[in-house]
N, C-alpha and C positions, 0 to 999 in steps of 0.2 A: 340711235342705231348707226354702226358703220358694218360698211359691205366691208368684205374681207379682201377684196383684191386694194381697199385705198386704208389697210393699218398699216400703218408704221410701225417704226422702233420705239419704244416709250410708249405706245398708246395702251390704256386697259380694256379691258373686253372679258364680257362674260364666258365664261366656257363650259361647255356640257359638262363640265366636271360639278356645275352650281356656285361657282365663285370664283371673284375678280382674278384678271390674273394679267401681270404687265407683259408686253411683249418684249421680247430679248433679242428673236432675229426671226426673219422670215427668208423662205425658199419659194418662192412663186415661178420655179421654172416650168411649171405643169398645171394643171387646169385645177388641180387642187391645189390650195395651197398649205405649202406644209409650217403650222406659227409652234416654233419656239417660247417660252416664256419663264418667267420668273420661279413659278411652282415647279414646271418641267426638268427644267433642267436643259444642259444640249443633249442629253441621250433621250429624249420623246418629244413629238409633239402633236400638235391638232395639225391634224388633213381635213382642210374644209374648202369645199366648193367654192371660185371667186364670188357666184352673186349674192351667195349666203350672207344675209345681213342678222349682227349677232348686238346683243347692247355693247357700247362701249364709251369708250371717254379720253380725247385725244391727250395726248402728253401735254398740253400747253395749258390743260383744264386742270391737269393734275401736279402744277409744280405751281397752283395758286394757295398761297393761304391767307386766308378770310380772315377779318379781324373784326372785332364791335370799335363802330369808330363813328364819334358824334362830329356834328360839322353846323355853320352857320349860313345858312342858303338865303335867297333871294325872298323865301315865305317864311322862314321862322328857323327854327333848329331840329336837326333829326339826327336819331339815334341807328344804325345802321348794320348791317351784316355786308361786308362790299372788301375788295381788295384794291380800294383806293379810293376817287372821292365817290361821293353821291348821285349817281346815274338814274333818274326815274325811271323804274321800267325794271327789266329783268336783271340787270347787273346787278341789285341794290333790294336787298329783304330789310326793310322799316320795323323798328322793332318799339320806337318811339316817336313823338315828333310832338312840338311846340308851335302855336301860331300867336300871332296878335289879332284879338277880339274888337278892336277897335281904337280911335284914339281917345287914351286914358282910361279904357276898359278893363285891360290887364292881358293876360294869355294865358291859353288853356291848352296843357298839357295832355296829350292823349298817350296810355302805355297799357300793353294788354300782359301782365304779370304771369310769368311762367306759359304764358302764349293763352292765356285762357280769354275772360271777357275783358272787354273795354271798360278802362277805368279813365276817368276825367279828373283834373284839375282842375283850377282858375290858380294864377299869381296874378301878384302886381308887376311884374317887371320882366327883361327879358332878360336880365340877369339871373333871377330865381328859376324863370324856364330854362335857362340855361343848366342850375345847379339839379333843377327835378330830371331833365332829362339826362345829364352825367349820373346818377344817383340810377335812375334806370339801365341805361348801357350797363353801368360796374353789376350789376344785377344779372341782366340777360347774360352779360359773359360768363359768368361764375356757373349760371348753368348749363350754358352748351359747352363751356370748356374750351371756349375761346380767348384767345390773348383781348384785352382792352387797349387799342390802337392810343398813342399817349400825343395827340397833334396837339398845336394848341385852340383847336373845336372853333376856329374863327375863321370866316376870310374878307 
């Protein structure tokens, strides 16, 4: 949610019209504010109340683009949804991920296919974890229609 008195230029915001709409210019010399946008035009725009809080989505959220990008971390290797590396936590949607079972156990691949249930592997190696979870990403990408991030999945 952003209050209308702190949009900017570039930010998106829902508007009583039922859909996204970017903002283009804004007039706040009055207690309403009058937001220009993308859809509008400069010949109309929304007059809304400064404390009115509407959904929206700051310009800096919106000039991200997401990629599926695998990577080798500190516990194993993950398949990812992220606009850079691998952040535990909210930056970072896990679409796959690989650990080691122990030593000389192997590792066991976890990927939940077209987002549904949990599906397990076992390898032997973390070379093969590495190829099952690339084998996943090029997967999930294909169906969200996302780019497959081409690093080389190591650090």
């Amino acid at each position: 949610m952003i209050r209308v008195d702190e949009l900017a230029v570039g930010d998106q915001l829902f508007t009583p019209a039922g859909r996204w709409e970017t903002v283009a210019k804004l007039d706040d010399a009055t207690w309403l504010v009058r937001v220009f946008t993308d859809r509008t035009g400069p010949a109309y725009s929304w007059s809304l109340p400064r404390h009115r809080e509407l959904p929206g989505l700051r310009a800096a959220w919106t000039l991200l683009k997401p990629t599926v990008r695998v990577e080798s971390t500190q516990r194993g290797v993950v398949a990812f949804i992220g606009a850079d590396e691998y952040v535990n936590g909210w930056a970072s949607y896990v679409l796959a991920d690989a650990s080691p079972l122990g030593r000389g156990e192997g590792w066991e691949v976890r990927d939940r296919p077209a987002g549904g249930e949990l599906a397990r592997l076992q390898v032997a190696s973390k070379v093969e974890a590495m190829s099952a979870v690339r084998r996943a990403a090029r997967a999930h990408a294909a169906a969200l229609g996302l780019r497959l991030h081409r690093g080389d999945g190591a650090r």
